[in-house]
C-alpha positions as CSV (number, residue, x, y, z in Angstrom):
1,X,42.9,-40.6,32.5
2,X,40.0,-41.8,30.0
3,X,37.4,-40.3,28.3
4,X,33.7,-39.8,29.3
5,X,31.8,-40.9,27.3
6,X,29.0,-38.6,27.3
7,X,25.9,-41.4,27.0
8,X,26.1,-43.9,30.0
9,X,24.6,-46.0,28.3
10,X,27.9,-46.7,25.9
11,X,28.8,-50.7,26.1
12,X,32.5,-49.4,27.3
13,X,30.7,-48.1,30.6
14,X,28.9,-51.5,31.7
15,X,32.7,-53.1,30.9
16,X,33.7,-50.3,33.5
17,X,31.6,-51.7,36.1
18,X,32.1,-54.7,35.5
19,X,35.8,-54.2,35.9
20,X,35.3,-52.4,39.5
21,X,33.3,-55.5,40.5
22,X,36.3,-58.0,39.1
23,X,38.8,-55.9,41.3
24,X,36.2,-55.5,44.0
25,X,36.2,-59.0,45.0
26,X,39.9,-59.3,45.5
27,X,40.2,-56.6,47.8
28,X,40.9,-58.0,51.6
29,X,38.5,-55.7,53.3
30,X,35.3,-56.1,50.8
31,X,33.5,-58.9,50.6
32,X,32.5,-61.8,47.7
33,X,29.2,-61.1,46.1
34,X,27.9,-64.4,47.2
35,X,24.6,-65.7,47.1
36,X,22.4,-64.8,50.7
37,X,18.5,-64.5,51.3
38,X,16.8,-62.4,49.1
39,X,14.7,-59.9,51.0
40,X,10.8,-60.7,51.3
41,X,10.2,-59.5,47.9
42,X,12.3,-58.8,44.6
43,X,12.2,-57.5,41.2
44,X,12.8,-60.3,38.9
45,X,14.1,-59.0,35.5
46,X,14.0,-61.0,32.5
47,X,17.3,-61.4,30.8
48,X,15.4,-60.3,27.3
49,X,14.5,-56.5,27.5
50,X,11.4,-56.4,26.1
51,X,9.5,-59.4,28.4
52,X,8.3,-57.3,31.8
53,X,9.8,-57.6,35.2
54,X,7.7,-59.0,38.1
55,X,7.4,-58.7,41.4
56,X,8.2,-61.8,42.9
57,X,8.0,-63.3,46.7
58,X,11.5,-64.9,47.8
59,X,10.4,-67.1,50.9
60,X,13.6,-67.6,51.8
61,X,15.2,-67.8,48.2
62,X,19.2,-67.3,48.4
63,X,20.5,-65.0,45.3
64,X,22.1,-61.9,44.4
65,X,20.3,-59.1,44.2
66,X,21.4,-55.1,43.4
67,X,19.5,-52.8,45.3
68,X,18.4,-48.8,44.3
69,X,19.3,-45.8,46.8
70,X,17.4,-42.5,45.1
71,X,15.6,-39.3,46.2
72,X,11.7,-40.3,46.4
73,X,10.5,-36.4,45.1
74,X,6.7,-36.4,44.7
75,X,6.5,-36.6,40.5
76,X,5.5,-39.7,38.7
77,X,6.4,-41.7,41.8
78,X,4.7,-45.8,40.9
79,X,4.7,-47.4,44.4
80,X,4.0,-50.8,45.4
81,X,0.0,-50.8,47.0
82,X,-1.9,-53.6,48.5
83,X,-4.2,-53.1,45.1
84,X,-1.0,-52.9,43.0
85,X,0.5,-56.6,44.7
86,X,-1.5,-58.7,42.2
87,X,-1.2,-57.2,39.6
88,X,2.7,-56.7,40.1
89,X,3.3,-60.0,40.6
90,X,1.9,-61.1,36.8
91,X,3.9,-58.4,35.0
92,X,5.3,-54.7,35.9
93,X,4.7,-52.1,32.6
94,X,8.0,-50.4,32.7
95,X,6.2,-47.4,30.8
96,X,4.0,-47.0,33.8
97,X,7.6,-46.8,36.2
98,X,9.2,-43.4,36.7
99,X,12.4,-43.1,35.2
100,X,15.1,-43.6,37.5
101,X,13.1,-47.4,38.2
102,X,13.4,-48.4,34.6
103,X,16.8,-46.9,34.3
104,X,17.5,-48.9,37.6
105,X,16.0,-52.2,35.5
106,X,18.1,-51.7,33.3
107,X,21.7,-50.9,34.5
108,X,20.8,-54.2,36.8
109,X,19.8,-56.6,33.1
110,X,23.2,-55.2,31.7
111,X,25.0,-55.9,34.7
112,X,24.2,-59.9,34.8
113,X,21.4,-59.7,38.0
114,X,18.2,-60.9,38.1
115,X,16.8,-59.5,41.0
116,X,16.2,-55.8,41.8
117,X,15.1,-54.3,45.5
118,X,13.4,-50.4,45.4
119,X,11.7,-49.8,48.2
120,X,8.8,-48.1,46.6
121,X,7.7,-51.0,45.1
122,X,8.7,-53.7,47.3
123,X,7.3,-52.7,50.6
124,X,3.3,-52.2,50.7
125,X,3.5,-48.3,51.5
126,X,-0.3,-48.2,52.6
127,X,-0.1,-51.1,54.7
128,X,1.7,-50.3,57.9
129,X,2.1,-53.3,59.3
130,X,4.1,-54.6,56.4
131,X,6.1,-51.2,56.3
132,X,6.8,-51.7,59.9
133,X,8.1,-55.4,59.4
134,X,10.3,-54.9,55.7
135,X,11.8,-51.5,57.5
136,X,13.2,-53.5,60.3
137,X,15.0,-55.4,57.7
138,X,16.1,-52.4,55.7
139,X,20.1,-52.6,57.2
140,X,20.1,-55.8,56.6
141,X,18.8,-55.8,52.7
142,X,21.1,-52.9,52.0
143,X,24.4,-54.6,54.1
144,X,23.8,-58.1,52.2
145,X,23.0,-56.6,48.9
146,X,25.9,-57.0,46.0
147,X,25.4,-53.9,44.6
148,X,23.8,-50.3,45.7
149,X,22.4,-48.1,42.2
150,X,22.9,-44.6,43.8
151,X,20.7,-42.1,41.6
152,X,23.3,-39.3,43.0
153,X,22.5,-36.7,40.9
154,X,18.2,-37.4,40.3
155,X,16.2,-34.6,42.3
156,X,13.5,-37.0,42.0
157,X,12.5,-40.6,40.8
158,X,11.3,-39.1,37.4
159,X,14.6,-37.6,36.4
160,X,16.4,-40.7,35.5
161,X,20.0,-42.3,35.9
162,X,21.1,-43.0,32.1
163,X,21.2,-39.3,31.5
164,X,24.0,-37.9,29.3
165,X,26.9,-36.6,31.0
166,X,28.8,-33.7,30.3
167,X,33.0,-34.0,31.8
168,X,34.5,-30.9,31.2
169,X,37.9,-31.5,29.0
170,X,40.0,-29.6,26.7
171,X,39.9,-30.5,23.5
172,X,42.3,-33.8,22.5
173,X,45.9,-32.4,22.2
174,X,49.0,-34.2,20.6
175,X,50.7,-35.3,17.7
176,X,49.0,-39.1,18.2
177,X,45.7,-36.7,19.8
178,X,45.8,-38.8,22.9
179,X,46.0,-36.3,26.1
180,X,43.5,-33.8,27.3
181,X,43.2,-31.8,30.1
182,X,39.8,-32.3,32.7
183,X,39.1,-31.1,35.9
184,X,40.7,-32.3,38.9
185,X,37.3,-32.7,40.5
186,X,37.2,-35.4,38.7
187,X,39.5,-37.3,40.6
188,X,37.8,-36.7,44.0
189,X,34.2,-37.7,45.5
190,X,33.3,-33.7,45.9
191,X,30.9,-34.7,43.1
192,X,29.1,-37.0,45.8
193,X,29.1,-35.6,48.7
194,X,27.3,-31.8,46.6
195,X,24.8,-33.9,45.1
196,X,21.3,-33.4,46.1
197,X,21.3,-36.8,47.1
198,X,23.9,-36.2,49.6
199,X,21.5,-33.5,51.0
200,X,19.2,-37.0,52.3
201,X,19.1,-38.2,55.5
202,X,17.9,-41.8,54.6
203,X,20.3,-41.8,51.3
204,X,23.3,-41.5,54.2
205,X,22.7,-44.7,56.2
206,X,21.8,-46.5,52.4
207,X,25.4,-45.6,51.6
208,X,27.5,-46.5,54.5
209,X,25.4,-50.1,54.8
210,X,25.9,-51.4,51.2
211,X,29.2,-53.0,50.6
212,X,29.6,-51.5,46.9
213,X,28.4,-48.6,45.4
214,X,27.7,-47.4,42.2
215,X,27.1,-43.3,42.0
216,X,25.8,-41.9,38.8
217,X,26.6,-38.1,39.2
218,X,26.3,-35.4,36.7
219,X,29.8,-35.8,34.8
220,X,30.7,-39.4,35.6
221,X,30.3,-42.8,37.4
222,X,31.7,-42.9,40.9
223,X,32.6,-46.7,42.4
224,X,32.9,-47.0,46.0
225,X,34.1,-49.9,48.2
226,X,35.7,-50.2,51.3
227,X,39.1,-50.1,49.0
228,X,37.9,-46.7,48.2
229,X,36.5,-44.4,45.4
230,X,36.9,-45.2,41.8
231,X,36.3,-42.4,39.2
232,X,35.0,-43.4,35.9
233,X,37.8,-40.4,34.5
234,X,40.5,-41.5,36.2
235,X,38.8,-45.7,36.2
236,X,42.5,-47.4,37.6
237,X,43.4,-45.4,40.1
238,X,42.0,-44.8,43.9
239,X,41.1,-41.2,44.5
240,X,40.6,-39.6,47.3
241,X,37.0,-39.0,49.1
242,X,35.5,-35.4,49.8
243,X,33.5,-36.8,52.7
244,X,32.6,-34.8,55.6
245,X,33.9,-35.3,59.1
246,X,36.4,-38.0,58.5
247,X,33.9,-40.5,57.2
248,X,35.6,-43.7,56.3
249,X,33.6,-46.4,54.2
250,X,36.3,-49.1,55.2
251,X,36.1,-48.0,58.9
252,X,32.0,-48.4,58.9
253,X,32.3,-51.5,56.5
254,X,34.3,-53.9,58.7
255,X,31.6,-53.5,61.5
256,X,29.1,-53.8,58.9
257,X,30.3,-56.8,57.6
258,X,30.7,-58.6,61.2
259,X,27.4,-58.1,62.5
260,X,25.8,-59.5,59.3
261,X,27.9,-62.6,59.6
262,X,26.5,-63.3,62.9
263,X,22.9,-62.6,61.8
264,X,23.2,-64.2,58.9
265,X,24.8,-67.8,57.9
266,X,26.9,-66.5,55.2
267,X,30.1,-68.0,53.9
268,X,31.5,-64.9,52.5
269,X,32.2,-63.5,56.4
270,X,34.5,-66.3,57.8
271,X,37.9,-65.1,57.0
272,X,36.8,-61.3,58.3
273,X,35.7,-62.7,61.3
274,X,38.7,-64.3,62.6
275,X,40.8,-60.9,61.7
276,X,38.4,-59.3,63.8
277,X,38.7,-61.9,66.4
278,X,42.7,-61.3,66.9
279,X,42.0,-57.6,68.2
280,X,41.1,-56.8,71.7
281,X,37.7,-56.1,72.6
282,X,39.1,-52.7,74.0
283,X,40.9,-51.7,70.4
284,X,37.5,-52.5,68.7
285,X,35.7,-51.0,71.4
286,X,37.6,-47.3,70.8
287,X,37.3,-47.8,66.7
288,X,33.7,-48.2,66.8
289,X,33.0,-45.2,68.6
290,X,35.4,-43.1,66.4
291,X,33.2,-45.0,63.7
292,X,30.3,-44.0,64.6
293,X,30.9,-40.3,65.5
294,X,32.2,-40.2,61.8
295,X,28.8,-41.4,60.7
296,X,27.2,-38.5,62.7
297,X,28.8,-36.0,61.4
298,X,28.5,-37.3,57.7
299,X,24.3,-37.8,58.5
300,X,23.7,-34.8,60.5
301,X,24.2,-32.1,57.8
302,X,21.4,-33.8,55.9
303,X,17.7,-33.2,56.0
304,X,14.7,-35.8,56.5
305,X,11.1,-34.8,55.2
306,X,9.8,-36.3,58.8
307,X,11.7,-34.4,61.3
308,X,11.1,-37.2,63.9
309,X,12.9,-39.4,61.9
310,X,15.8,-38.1,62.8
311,X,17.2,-41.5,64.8
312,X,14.9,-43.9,62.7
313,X,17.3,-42.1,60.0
314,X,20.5,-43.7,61.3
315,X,19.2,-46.9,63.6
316,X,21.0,-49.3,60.8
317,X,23.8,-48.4,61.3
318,X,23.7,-48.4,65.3
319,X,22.6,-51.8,65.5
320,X,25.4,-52.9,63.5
321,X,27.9,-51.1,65.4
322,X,26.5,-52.6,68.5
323,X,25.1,-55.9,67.5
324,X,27.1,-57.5,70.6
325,X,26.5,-54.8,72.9
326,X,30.1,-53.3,72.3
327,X,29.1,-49.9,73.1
328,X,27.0,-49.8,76.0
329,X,23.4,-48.8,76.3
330,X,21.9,-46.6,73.5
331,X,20.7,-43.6,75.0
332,X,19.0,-41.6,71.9
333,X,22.7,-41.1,69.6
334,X,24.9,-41.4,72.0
335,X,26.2,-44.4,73.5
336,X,26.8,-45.5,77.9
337,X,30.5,-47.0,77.3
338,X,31.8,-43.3,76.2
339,X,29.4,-41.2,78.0
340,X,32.1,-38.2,78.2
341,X,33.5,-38.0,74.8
342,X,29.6,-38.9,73.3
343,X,28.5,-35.9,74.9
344,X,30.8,-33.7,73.7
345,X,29.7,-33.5,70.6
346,X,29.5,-29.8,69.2
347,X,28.2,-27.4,66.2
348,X,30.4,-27.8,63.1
349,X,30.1,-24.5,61.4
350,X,26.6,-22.8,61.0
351,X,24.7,-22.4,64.5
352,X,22.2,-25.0,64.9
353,X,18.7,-25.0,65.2
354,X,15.7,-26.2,67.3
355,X,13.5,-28.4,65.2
356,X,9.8,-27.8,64.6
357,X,8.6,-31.1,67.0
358,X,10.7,-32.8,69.6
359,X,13.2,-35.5,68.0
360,X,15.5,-36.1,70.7
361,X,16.4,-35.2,74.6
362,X,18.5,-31.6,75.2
363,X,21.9,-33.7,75.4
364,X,21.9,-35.8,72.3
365,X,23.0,-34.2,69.0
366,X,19.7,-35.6,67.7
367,X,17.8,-33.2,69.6
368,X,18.7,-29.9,66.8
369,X,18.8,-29.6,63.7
370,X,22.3,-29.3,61.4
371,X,25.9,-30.5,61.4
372,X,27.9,-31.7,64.1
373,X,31.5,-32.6,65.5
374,X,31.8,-35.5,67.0
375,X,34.6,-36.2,69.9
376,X,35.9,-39.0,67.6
377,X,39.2,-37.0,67.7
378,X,39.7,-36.4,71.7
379,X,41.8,-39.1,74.4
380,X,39.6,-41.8,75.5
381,X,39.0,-43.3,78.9
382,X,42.3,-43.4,81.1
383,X,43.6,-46.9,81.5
384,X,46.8,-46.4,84.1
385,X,46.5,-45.7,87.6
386,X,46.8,-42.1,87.9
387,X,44.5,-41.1,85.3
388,X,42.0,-43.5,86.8
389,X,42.0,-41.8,89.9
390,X,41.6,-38.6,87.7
391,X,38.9,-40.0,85.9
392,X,36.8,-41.2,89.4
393,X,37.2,-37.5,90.2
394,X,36.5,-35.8,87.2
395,X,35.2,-37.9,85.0
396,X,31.4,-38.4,84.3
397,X,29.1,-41.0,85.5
398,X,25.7,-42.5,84.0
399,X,23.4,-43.3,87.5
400,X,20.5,-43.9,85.3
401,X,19.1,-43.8,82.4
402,X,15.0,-43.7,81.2
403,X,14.1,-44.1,77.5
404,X,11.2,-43.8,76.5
405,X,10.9,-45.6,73.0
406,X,8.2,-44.7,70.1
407,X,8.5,-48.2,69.3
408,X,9.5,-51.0,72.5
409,X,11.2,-53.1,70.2
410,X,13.7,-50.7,68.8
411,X,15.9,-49.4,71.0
412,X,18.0,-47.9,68.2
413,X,14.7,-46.0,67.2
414,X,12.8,-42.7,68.1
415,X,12.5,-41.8,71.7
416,X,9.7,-39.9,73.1
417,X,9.5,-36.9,75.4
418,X,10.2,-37.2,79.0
419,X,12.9,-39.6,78.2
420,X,16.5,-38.6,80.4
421,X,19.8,-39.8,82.3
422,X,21.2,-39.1,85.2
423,X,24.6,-37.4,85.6
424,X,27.0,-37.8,87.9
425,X,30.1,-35.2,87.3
426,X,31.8,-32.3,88.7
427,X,30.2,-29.4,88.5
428,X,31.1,-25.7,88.5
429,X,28.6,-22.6,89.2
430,X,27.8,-19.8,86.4
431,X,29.9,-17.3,88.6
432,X,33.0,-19.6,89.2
433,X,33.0,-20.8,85.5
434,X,33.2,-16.9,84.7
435,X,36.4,-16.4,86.8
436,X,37.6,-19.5,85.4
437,X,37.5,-18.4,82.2
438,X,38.8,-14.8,83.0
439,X,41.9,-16.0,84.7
440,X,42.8,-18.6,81.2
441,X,42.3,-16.0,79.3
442,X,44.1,-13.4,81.3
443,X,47.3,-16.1,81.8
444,X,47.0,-16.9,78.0
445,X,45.8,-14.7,75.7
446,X,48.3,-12.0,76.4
447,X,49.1,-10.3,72.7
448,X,47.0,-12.7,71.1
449,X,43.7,-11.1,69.1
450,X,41.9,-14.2,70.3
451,X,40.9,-15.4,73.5
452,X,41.5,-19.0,75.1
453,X,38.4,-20.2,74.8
454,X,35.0,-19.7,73.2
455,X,31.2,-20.8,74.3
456,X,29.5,-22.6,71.5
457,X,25.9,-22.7,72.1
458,X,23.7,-25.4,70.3
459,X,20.3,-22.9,69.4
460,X,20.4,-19.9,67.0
461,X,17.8,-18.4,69.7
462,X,19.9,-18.7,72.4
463,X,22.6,-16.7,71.3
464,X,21.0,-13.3,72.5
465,X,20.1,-14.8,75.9
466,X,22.2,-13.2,78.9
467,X,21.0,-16.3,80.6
468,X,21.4,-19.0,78.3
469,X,23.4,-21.5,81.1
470,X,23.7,-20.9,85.1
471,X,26.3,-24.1,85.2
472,X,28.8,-26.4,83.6
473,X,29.8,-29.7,83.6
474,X,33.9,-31.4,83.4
475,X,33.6,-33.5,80.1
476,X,36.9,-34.3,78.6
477,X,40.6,-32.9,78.7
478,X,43.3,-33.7,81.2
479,X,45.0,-29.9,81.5
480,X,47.9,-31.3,82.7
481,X,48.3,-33.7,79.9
482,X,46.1,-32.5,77.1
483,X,46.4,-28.7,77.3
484,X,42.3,-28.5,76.7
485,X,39.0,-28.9,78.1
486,X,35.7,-29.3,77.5
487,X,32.8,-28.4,79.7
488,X,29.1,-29.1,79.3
489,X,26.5,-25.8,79.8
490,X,23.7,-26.5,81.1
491,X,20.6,-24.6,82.0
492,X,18.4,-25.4,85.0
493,X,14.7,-26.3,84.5
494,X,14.5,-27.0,87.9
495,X,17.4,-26.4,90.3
496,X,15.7,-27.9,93.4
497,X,15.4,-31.3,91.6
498,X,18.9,-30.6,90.1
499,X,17.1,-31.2,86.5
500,X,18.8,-29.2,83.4
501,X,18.9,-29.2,80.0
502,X,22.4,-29.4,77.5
503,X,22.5,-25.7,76.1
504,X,26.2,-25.9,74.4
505,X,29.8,-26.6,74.8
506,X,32.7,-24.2,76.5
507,X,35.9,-25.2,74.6
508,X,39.3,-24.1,76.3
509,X,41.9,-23.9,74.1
510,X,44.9,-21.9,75.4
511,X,47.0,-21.0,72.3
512,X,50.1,-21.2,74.3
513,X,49.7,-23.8,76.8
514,X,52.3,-26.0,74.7
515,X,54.5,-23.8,76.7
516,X,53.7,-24.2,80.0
517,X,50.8,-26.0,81.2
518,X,50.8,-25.8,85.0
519,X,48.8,-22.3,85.2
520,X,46.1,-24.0,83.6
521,X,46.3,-26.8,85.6
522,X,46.4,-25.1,88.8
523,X,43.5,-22.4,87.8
524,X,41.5,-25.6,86.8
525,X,41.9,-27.4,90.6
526,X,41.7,-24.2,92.3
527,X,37.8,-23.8,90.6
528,X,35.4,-24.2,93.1
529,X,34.1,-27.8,91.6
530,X,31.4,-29.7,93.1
531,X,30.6,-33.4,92.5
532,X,26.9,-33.5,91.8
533,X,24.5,-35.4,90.3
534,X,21.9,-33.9,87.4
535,X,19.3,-35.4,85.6
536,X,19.2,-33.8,82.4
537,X,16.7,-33.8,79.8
């Protein structure tokens, strides 16, 4: 354990950092802070304190550069105009910055780096085509930056970073007064993932692009790298992360880091890319949709001030996942290559709820508002011969799909209304998925309090609605293997043209089927299933 000290600003903490940055480099799955193109503009900091930092344009420059993730909030927020350019670019007067910016300055001086991204104040915020250009950039500036600044704790940009800290302790006990007691928060991320930065749906891609983080919460300094989390209490030691829904830094990171490599001509990537090479395309494949769902449910909890950025939000991070096309087609969250398990996605805990403009289609998880489950944990595609023939049967099928993109050159990017797939799967009737249900929960819910399955609808204002779904589609779960299943409910909008729109999930989980799975099995062929195809919405 070691002490806090209670100003940040204490010489011992910079020699902290520093430390994590020394140890950073020499673990196998983070990469060197090497020297890449600086995004299109930088803050260039003097190396003496009192000379002002400019604003200075790169053309192509290679350096180091740290980079600032923080909440915007709407006091004292200084941002970059086309006004504002000139002047910047002869001298920035730190007095006239908002707190967490010179406190951002400043960590980055002590630190050894002379260049500085914040988005405020190096993209042109009233100019939109600049905006558009520097924003389709942002993955990359955070993915090639050496260091994130993560203002975890700041409500706003006028709160400040350097603020004293307060780590609970006892008072120092023993004869040579060298133990204490503290919290064993302290020793886990819980700090970061309650901050109100955590509660930021932009803040979440920031973090699982940047290589290395630095988190300045209430009672301490947090490291993160794809070795893990380092708390400035417990400073040698890796502790473990609070993070929702199974995210994984490392898992994200080594995607990260091999789509930059291509994109970019950077030495630091060559050893990682010939570990990568000696997997199978079909390992990968599996691990960056178990990646990604991860990232969904760590994002989806969080709130954006646009509603409609809801996929903006996260495209980052789904281009880097499928720079090579690894996944399939991008159809609004989910991806083509795992249709079934993509769509099973599911409320995590508090029903969800409709947002106030359209952000998504009916059967992407990007379509309501708060946290979801991913399939990331379920069986993937069927590989021998058996469950192939299972999977042409059951399984299913993508016929077609129709985006219709806010923007033509992102396809990782908003989507518009009217936008759809088409379905082809097996297909049971309201009535027949009733009896269905009856007879699991008759076979295997005998002396139990709780029944064999449960419908989890996606809308708050549907749960009152007798006729919330007239049918279901097979998703996932082999009965005979898996002892579950997973249907999709769906509600018609128009049943002549077979169109309908994702309403929830019907999860069947027989408590018991450990002991004998047949009856489930056999209830499941006997349902009167029809192969159809839907276009849903």
């Amino acid at each position: 354990m070691r002490l806090v000290p209670s100003d940040p600003r204490e010489n011992s903490c910079f020699t902290l950092i520093s430390r994590w940055m020394d140890q950073c480099t020499k673990h196998s799955d983070c990469s060197p802070p090497v020297p890449v193109e600086l995004p299109k503009r930088v803050i260039e900091i003097p190396v003496d304190p009192l000379a002002s930092p400019k604003l200075r344009m790169t053309n192509g420059a290679l350096g180091r550069y740290v980079i600032l993730s923080h909440c915007w909030g709407t006091r004292g927020l200084t941002t970059l105009t086309n006004s504002l350019l000139p002047h910047y670019q002869e001298g920035i007067r730190p007095e006239l910055l908002p707190n967490s910016f010179r406190d951002a300055i400043e960590i980055t001086r002590r630190l050894g780096f002379q260049y500085l991204w914040i988005d405020a104040l190096c993209i042109i915020q009233n100019d939109a085509e600049d905006w558009a250009e520097e924003a389709a950039k942002m993955a990359s500036y955070y993915g090639l930056s050496t260091l994130m600044i993560s203002a975890t704790a700041a409500e706003d940009s006028s709160r400040g970073i350097l603020k004293p800290r307060d780590a609970l302790r006892s008072p120092i006990l023993g004869i040579r007064k060298r133990f204490f007691l503290c919290q064993d928060l302290l020793r886990s991320g819980i700090e970061i993932d309650r901050s109100v930065l955590a509660t930021r749906g932009w803040a979440a891609q920031e973090r699982m692009l940047a290589p290395r983080v630095l988190h300045y919460t209430k009672q301490q300094m947090i490291w993160e790298c794809a070795e893990g989390l380092f708390c400035e209490a417990f400073s040698d030691t890796r502790v473990r992360s609070a993070a929702r829904a199974g995210y994984c830094k490392a898992k994200c990171q080594q995607f990260v880091t091999e789509a930059l490599s291509q994109e970019n001509t950077v030495p630091r990537y060559q050893d990682h890319n010939a570990k990568m090479q000696k997997r199978s395309f079909e390992s990968i494949s599996l691990d960056r949709i178990e990646t990604w769902h991860q990232c969904v449910g760590m994002y989806s909890s969080r709130s954006l001030t646009v509603p409609t950025d809801k996929l903006h939000a996260i495209a980052g991070v789904a281009r880097m996942l499928n720079h090579s096309g690894q996944l399939g087609g991008y159809l609004a969250g989910i991806w083509s290559m795992r249709l079934a398990v993509s769509l099973a996605w599911k409320k995590e805990s508090k029903m969800l709820s409709s947002p106030p403009s359209y952000t998504a289609p009916s059967w992407s998880w990007a379509g309501v508002e708060g946290e979801v489950k991913c399939g990331f944990d379920y069986p993937q595609t069927p590989c021998d011969d058996a469950d192939k023939s299972w999977a042409k049967r059951w399984y299913p099928k993508l016929t077609e799909q129709h985006m219709i993109l806010q923007n033509e050159h992102n396809i990782y990017g908003a989507v518009l209304e009217g936008s759809y797939i088409t379905v082809e799967g097996a297909c049971l009737a309201l009535a027949d998925l009733g009896q269905f249900l009856r007879e699991v929960d008759r076979i295997y819910s005998r002396n139990l309090p709780f029944h064999s399955h449960r419908i989890l609808l996606d809308r708050e204002d549907w749960l009152y609605d007798p006729a919330t779904y007239d049918c279901c589609m097979y998703l996932i779960g082999v009965p005979a293997h898996d002892g579950f299943i997973d249907l999709l409910l769906l509600s018609w909008l128009d049943r002549e043209a077979s169109v309908a729109q994702r309403v929830g999930i019907a999860e069947i989980r027989p408590r018991r089927v450990e002991e004998d799975r047949e009856p489930l099995f056999s209830m499941f062929e006997a349902a009167n299933w029809e192969r159809r195809t839907l276009k849903l919405v």
